[in-house]
C-alpha positions in Angstrom: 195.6 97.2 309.0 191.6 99.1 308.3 191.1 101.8 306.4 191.1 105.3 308.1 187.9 106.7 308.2 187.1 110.2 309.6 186.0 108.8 312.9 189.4 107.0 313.7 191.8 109.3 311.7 192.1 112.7 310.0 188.6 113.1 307.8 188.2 116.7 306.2 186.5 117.8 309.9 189.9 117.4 311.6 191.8 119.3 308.3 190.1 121.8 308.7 190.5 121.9 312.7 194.0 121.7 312.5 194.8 124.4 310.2 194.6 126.9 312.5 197.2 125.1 314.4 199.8 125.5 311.1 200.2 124.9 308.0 203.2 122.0 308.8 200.8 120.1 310.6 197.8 119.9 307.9 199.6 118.5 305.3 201.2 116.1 307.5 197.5 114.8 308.9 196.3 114.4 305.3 199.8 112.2 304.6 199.1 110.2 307.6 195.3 109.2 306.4 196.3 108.6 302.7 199.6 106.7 304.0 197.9 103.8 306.0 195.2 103.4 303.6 197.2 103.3 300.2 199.6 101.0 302.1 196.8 98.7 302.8 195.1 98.5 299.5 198.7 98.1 297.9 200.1 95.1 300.2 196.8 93.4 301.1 195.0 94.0 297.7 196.9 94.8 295.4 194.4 97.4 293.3 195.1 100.6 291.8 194.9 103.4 294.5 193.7 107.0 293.4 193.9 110.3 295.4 191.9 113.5 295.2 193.1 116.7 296.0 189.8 119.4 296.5 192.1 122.8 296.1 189.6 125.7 297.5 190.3 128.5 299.4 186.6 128.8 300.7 186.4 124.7 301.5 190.1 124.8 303.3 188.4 127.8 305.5 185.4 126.2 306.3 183.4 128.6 305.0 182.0 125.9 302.2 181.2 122.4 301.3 183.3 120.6 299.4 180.5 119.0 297.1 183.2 117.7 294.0 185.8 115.8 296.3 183.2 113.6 297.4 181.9 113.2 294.2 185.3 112.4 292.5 185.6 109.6 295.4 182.2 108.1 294.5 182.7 108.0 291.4 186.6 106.3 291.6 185.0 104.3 293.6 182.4 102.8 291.9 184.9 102.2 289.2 186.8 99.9 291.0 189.7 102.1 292.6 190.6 102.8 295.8 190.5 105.9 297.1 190.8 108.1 300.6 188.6 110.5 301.8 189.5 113.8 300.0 192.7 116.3 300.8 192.0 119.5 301.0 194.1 122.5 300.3 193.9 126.1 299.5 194.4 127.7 296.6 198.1 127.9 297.1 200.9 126.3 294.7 203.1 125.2 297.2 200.3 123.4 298.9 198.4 122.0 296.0 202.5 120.7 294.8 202.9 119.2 298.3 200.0 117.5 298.6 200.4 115.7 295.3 203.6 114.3 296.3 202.4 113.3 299.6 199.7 110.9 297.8 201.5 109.7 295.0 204.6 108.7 297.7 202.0 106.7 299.3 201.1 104.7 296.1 198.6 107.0 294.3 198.8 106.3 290.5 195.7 108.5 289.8 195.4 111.9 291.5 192.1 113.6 290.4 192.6 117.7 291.4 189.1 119.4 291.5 189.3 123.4 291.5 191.5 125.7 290.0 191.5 125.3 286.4 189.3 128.7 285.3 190.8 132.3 284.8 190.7 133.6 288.4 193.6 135.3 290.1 193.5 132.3 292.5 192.6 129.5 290.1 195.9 127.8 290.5 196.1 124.5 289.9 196.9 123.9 286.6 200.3 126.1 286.6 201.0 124.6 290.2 201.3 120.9 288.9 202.9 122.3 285.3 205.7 124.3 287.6 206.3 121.4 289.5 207.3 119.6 286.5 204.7 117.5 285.5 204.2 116.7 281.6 200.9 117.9 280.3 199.3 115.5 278.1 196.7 117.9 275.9 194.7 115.3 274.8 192.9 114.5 278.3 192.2 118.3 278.3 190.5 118.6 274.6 188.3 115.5 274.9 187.1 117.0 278.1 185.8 120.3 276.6 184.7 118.3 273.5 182.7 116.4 275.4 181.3 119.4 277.4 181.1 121.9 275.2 177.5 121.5 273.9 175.7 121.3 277.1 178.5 124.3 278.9 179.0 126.8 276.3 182.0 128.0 278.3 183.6 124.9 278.6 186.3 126.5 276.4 187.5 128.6 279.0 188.6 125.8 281.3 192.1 124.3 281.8 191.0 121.0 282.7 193.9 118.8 281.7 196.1 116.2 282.0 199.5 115.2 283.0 202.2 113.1 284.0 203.8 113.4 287.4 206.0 111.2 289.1 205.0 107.7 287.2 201.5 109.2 288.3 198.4 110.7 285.9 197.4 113.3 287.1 193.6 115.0 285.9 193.3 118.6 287.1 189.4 118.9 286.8 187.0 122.1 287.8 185.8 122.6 290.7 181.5 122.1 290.1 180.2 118.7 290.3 179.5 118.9 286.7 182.4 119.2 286.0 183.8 116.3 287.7 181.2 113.9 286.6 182.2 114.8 282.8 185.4 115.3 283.4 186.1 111.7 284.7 183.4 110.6 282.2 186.4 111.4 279.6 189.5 110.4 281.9 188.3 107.0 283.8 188.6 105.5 280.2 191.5 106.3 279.4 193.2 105.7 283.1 194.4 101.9 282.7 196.0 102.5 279.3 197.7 105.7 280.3 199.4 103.7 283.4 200.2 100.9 281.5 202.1 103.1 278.5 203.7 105.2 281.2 205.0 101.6 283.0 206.8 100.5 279.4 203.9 98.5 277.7 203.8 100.8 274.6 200.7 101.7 272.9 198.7 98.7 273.0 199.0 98.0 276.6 196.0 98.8 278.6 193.8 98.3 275.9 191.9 94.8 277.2 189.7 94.8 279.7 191.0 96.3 283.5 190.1 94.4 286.6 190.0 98.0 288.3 187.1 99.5 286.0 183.8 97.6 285.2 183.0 97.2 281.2 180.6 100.3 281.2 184.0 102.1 282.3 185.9 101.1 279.6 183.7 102.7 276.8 184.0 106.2 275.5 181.9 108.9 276.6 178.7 109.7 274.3 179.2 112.5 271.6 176.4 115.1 272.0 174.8 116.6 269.0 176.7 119.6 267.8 175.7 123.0 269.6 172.8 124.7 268.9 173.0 128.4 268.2 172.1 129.9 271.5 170.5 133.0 269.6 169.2 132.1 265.9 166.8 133.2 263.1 166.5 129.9 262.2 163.6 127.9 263.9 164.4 126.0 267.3 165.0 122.4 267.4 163.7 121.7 270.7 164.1 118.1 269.7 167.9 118.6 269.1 167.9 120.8 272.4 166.1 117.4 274.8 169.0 115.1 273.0 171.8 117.1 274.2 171.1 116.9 277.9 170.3 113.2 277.9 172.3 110.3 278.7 172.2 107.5 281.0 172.9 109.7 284.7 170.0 111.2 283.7 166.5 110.8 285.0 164.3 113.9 284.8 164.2 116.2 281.9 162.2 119.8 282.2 161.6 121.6 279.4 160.2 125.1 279.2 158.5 126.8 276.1 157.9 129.9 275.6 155.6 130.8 272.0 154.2 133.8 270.9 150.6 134.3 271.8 147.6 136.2 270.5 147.6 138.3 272.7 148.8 141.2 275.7 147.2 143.0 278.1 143.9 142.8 276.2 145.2 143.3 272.9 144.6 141.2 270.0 148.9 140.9 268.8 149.6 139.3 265.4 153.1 139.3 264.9 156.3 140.4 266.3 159.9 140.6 265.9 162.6 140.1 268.0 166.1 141.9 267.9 169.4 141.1 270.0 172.1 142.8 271.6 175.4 141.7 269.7 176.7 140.6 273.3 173.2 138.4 274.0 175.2 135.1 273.1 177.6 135.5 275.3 175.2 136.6 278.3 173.0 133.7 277.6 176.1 131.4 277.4 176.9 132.2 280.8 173.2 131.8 282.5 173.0 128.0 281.1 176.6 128.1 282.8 175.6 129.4 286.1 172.2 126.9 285.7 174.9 124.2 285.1 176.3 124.4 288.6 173.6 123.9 290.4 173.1 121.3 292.7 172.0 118.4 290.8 171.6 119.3 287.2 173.3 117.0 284.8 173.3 119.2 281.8 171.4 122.1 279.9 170.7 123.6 276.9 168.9 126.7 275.1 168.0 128.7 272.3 166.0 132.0 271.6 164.4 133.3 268.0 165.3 137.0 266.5 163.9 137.7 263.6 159.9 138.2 262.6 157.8 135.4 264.7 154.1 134.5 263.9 151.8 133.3 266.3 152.4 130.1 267.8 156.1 130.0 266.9 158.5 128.6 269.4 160.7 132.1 270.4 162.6 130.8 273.8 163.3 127.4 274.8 165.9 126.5 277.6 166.1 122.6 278.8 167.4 121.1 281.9 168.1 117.4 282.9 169.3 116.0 286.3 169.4 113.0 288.1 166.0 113.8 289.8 163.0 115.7 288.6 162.8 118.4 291.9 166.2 120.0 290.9 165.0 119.4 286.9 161.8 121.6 288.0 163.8 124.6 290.0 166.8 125.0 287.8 164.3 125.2 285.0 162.3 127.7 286.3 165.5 129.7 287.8 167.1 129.9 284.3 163.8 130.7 282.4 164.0 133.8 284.9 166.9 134.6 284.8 167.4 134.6 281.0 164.7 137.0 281.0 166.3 139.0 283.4 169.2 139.7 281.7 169.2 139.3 278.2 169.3 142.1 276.0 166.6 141.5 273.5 163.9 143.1 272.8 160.3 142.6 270.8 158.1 144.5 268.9 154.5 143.7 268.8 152.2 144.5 266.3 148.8 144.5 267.1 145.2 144.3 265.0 144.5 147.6 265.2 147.6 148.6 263.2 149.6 149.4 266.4 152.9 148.8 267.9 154.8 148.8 270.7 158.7 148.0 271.9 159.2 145.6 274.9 162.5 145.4 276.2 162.1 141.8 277.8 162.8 138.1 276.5 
């Protein structure tokens, strides 16, 4: 028996087709494409088979792409698992529960959720999976916001966790592709022991080397630096700033500095001083957040001065990596706009002639 691929079966095209016709009838043409391909992989191969459930209302409409399903299945399968082609279900518990037991009855031992694990009224997920019983296991959820939390300086406001359902793991990550590369990042590790513990082997099982995951696989993630203050008198460590977007996904890194010049609009300046809005941390927090998810960027970083600044000192930095350098160049140049767009700071300028003058502007 062959795989099911979208041509020959039900691909995301025909999910989304059919669920006009009733909601019965979607989640019974997602079983029937995870059911012949799990059983093939488990009687013919033998391998570990993974699921992933995308949970969106806007990509179960049709009025989105699903960019982290696909993404999830990539990377599972360059890891060495098999995997189907994505489920897709709204942003509805009952859904999201029966879609879950629909993989893992057809042999799914890994089910990777993307979407639904922020504060929205529809971001679901996470209680769906905890009200179906499943057992949480906090520790997949911590290392993922470790990990995350210097290069997404929100990443403490996502659920992302773990659990146990059904002699399954279970990893309910967000839905950004960012956040599925360094969520799985964290969880691919820690996979092969989890399902070996949770099949009797006790803690040591699982701890050699999987035939599922390459070597590279089996190594934890790298530790970033620790955070940078996003607004600081201290001086910027742009240097600190580069090391916390880098690691080996990446392979363009666009940095933008902006230093205090001489001079404006004719005027010969020689010092200023910046001063912040108590909430400017927070705003500039969620522009590197919003810079995050876009299409292609691996990670980024930022900082901006308050405080007196001389001439030639570094007052704004902001740094973006990602797997190319074209979406390096436009997220960079986005976020240096939009940080100055919407952070509350101001400067005052002192010029040679012993004026001075307030500019409300980053």
């Amino acid at each position: 028996m062959k795989p099911i691929r979208p041509a020959d079966g039900f691909g995301p095209h025909e999910v989304t087709r059919l669920r006009y016709a009733g909601q019965h009838r979607v989640v019974l043409a997602t079983v029937w494409g995870v059911r012949d391909t799990c059983r093939m992989h488990s009687e013919r191969e033998g391998n570990q088979v993974a699921a992933v459930v995308t949970c969106s209302d806007s990509v179960a409409a049709g009025r989105a792409e699903d960019r982290s399903g696909p993404l999830a299945v990539e990377l599972l399968t360059a890891a060495g698992w098999h995997v189907n082609a994505p489920c897709v279900v709204p942003d509805d518990p009952d859904r999201i529960v029966a879609c879950m037991r629909a993989v893992r009855d057809q042999g799914a031992r890994l089910i990777i959720t993307t979407g639904g694990t922020g504060l929205g009224p529809r971001d679901v997920t996470v209680t769906a999976v905890e009200a179906a019983g499943a057992v949480v296991v906090p520790g997949i959820g911590e290392a993922i916001r470790e990990s995350s939390r210097a290069a997404v300086p929100t990443a403490d406001l996502s659920r992302a966790t773990g659990f146990t359902f059904d002699q399954a793991l279970v990893v309910c990550l967000p839905g950004s592709p960012g956040g599925v590369r360094d969520g799985l990042a964290v969880a691919l590790p820690l996979a092969p022991h989890a399902l070996a513990m949770m099949d009797g082997g006790g803690h040591h099982a699982g701890t050699t080397t999987n035939p599922h995951l390459p070597p590279t696989h089996l190594q934890p993630p790298p530790q970033r630096p620790a955070s940078h203050p996003l607004v600081t008198e201290a001086p910027i460590d742009l240097a600190a700033l580069i090391d916390r977007v880098g690691d080996a996904r990446v392979g363009a890194v666009v940095t933008f500095e902006g230093r205090v010049r001489n001079h404006d609009h004719g005027r010969d300046v020689v010092e200023l001083t910046y001063s912040a809005h108590p909430d400017a941390p927070a705003i500039f927090a969620d522009a590197l957040a919003r810079a995050a998810e876009r299409e292609g960027v691996q990670a980024v970083a930022g900082a901006h001065r308050v405080g007196p600044l001389a001439i030639g000192d570094l007052a704004f930095a902001v740094v973006v990596s990602a797997g190319h350098r074209g979406a390096a160049f436009d997220t960079c140049a986005w976020l240096v706009d939009e940080v100055k767009r919407v952070l509350p700071v101001w400067k005052l300028q002192r010029f040679a002639d012993g004026t001075q003058e307030w500019v409300n502007c980053a």
